[in-house]
N, C-alpha and C positions, 0 to 999 in steps of 0.2 A: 583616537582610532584604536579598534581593538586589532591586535596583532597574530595572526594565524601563527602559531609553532607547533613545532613538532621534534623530537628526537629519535632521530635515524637510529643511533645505537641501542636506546631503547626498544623503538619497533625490532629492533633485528633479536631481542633477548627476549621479546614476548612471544614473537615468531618461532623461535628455538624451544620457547618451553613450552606453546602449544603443540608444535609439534613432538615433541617428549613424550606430551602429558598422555596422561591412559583416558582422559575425559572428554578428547579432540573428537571433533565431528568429521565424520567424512563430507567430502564435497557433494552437494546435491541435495542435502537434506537442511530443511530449515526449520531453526524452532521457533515455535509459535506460545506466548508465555500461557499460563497457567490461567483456565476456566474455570475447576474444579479438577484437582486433585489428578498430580501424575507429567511427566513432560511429556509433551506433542512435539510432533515435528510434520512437518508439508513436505514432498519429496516431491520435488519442481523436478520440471521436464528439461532434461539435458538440452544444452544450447549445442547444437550441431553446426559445423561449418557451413553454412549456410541453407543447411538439410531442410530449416523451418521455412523456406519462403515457398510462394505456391511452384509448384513444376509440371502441374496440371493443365492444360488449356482452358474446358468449361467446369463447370460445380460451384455448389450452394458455398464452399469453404469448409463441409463435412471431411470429403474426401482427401484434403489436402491436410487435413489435421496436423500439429505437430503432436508426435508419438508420447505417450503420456510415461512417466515411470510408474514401475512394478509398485502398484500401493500393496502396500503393510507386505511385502516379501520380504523383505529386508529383516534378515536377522531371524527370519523361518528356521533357516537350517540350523542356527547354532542352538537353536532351542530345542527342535524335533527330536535332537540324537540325545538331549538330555537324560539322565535317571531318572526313574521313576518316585512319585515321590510318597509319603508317609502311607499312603492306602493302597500303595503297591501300580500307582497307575504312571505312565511315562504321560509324555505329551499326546500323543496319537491315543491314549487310552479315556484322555479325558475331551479331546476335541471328538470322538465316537460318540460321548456320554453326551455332547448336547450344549456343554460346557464353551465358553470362547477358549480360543485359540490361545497360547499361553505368549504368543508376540507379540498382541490384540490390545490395542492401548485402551484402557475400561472408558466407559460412559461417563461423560462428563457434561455438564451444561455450559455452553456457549454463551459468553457475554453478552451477543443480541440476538434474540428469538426472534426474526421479526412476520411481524401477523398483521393485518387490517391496514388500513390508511392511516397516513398522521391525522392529529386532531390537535383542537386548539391550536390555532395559526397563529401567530402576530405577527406583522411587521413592525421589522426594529426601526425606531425616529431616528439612528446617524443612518436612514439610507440618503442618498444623495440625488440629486433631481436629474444625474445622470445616468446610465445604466449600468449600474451595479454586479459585479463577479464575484461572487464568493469564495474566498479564499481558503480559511479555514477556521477552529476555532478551538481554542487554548479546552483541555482534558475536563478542568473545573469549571470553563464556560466563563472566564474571567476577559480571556482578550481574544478579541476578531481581529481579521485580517480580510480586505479585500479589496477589489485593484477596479480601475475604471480606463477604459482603452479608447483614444479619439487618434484614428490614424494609426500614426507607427510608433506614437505615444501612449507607453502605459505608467501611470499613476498607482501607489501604493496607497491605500487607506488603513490605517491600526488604529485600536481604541482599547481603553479596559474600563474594569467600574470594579467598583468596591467588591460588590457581595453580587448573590443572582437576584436578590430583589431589588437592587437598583439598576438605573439607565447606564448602557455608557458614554462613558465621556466623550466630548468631542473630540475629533480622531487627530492624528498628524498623518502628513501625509510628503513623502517622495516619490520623485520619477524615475523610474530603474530603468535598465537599459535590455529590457524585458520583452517577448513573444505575446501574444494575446492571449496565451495559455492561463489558467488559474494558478494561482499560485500556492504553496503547502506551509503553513503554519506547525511550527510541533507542539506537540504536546504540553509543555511548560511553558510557553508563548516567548521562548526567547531567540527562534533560528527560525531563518524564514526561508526558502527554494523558489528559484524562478526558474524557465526556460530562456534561453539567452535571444535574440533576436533573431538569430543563425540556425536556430533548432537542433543545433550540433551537441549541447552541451546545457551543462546547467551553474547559476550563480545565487547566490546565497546572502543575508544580511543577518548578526546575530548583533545582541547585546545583553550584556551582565545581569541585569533584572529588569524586570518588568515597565520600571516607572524613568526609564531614559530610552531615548531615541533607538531606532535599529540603524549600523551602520554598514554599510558595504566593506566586505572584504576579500580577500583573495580566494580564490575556488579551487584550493589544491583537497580540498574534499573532493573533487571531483575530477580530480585529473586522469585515472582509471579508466573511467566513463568516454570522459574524453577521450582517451587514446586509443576506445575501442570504436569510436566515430570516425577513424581514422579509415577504415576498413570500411564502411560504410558507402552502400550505393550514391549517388547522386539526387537521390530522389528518397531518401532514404532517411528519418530523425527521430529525433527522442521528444519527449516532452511530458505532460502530466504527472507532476511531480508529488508523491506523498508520502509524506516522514511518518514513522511508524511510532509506533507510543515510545520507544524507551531511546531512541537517538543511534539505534543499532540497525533498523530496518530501514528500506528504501524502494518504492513501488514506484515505477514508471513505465513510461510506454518508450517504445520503439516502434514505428510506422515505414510505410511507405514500402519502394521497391516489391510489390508484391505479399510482402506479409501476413499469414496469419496469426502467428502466437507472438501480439501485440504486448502483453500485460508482463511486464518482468519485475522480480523482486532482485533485489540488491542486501545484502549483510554483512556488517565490520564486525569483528571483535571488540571493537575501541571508539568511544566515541572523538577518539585524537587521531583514529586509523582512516585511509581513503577509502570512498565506497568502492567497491570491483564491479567487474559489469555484473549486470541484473543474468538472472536467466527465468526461461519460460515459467510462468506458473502451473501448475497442471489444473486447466481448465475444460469442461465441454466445450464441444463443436458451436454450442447456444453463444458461448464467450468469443469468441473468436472473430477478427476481421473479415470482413469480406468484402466484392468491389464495390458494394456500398456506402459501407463504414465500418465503424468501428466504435468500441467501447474504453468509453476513458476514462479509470479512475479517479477519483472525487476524495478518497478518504479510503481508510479501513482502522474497524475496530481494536479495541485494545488490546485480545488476544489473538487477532490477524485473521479472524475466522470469517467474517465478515467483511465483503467488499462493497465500496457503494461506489456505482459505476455512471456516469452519460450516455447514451445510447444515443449516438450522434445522428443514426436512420431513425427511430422512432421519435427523437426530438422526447426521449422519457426519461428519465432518473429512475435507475434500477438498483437492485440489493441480488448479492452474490453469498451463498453460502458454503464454506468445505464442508462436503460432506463426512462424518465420522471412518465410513468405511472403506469410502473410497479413495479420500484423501485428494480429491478432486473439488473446485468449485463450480456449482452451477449456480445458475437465477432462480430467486425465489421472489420476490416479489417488485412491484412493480408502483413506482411513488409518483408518477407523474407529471408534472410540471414543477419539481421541486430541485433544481439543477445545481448543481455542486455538492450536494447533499454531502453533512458532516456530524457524525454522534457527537454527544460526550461520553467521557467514560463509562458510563453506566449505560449506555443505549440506551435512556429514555427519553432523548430529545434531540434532536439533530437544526441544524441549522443550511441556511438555502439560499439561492437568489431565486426568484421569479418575478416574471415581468420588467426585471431592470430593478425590483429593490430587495431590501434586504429582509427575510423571512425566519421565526423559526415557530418549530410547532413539537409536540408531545408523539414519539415512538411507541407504537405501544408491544406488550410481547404476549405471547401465548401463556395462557395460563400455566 
């Protein structure tokens, strides 16, 4: 049995020195790792006491929007009032000239461009003759994960294989004590997320590498989460679990009781630290719940730029992009019957269920 620990006194001296340290982030802003050259960061939309649920009677979910933060303001002013510098020009002398803005984080390419429709499909041989959930699928595309649901019974299916040009293996498989939600595979194929039965909360199976079992263990990763469930309407859950590439990220939904800013991200400093509650992502009115449904992430790429979403009303698999300047993500394209949609690191292949089995096909990107 692998045994969850942790040291209290330790977190209490990391706590102490981030908060010291001159390199500490303020709250609200997330970083997002390296596309090309320079750090990013996403400046999520403040979690309000309960500001975000609708308070509106009728509307599309436009008007009830949750209020986005001030993209790229941040850190204007320490710069504006700067000196001018070697050609005699301050900030305001070169933002006149035509020049970006000196706060303006440069142009950088985005690890998935995504353009056109996938191509080349296949269906993977462990799909199973029952109907198949895509779970996730390890960075290198070595191990899958996906879960099959009869009832109030959901089943875990994992496999791995050698290399990409071989099959994989015949899977193992447990019964978790798990929502019919998909499940999140990370990155290195060793920690797995579920949503708990309850929709209150989430639970978790890891193991040491790749080639022995996943085992159940205790969810004080999650205990945060949890205790912010507490506060929670009636009618009110989390779910849609996705681990972000490096074990420090954590994307989920929060539904019901009226909400629209469904899509929250979660960030540790430690992959030994609990996740804290998620807050809004700053998303368009396009992303956003409404009394129809709702959109539930699937996956996101390996610099977090990229969301690949369910679109529970259009029954479609969509692709979410932040945009550079606005620091907001909108929809950009539209995958269609390819559900659970999950890249590999490179975004040039994603993997899917459709129909009940298990699919993948080739990303392609913009010239």
């Amino acid at each position: 049995m692998i045994a969850w620990t942790r040291n209290s006194w330790l977190l209490v001296g990391a706590l102490a020195c981030l908060a010291c340290s001159g390199g500490s982030r303020a709250s609200g802003v997330l970083p997002a790792s390296g596309g090309g050259g320079g750090s990013k960061s996403i400046a999520a939309s403040p979690t309000p006491d309960g500001g975000d649920e609708s308070t509106g009677g009728a509307g599309d979910g436009a008007g009830d929007a949750t209020p986005q933060g001030d993209s790229g303001a941040s850190g204007g002013d320490d710069e504006a009032g700067g000196a001018p510098g070697a050609a005699g020009q301050g900030a305001a002398g070169e933002a006149s000239t035509g020049g970006a803005a000196p706060w303006m984080e440069p142009e950088h390419e985005p690890v998935c461009v995504p353009a056109g429709e996938l191509t080349n499909a296949k269906k993977l041989a462990i799909s199973t003759a029952d109907v198949d959930q895509l779970g996730g699928i390890s960075a290198d595309e070595l191990v899958i994960a996906w879960t099959v649901v009869a009832g109030e019974e959901v089943t875990l299916h994992y496999a791995q294989r050698a290399d990409l040009a071989a099959e994989f293996a015949a899977p193992r498989t447990v019964t978790i004590p798990a929502a019919s939600d998909s499940v999140s595979l990370s990155a290195d194929g060793l920690r797995l997320v579920y949503v708990n039965a309850d929709r209150k909360a989430f639970g978790q199976l890891v193991r040491d590498t790749a080639d022995v079992p996943f085992e159940l263990v205790d969810s004080q990763d999650f205990a945060l989460i949890l205790e912010s469930t507490a506060l929670f309407a009636a009618d009110e859950y989390v779910g849609d679990p996705v681990l972000g590439p490096d074990n420090s990220s954590f994307v989920y939904s929060r539904y019901g009781a009226g909400r629209h800013a469904t899509l929250l991200l979660s960030e540790r400093f430690s992959p030994f630290a609990p996740w804290p509650e998620g807050s809004p992502l700053p998303v368009t009115a396009k992303l956003e719940a409404t009394e129809a449904g709702r959109l539930r992430p699937t996956a996101v790429s390996v610099d977090l730029e990229t969301l690949f979403l369910w679109d529970s009303v259009a029954g479609s698999q969509r692709v979410a992009v932040l945009g550079h300047d606005t620091r907001t993500y909108d929809l950009s394209l539209d995958l269609g019957d390819a559900r659970g949609a999950a890249p590999n690191a490179a975004c040039t292949r994603v993997f899917y269920d459709s129909a009940g089995d298990l699919w993948t096909a080739d990303f392609g990107k913009t010239p």
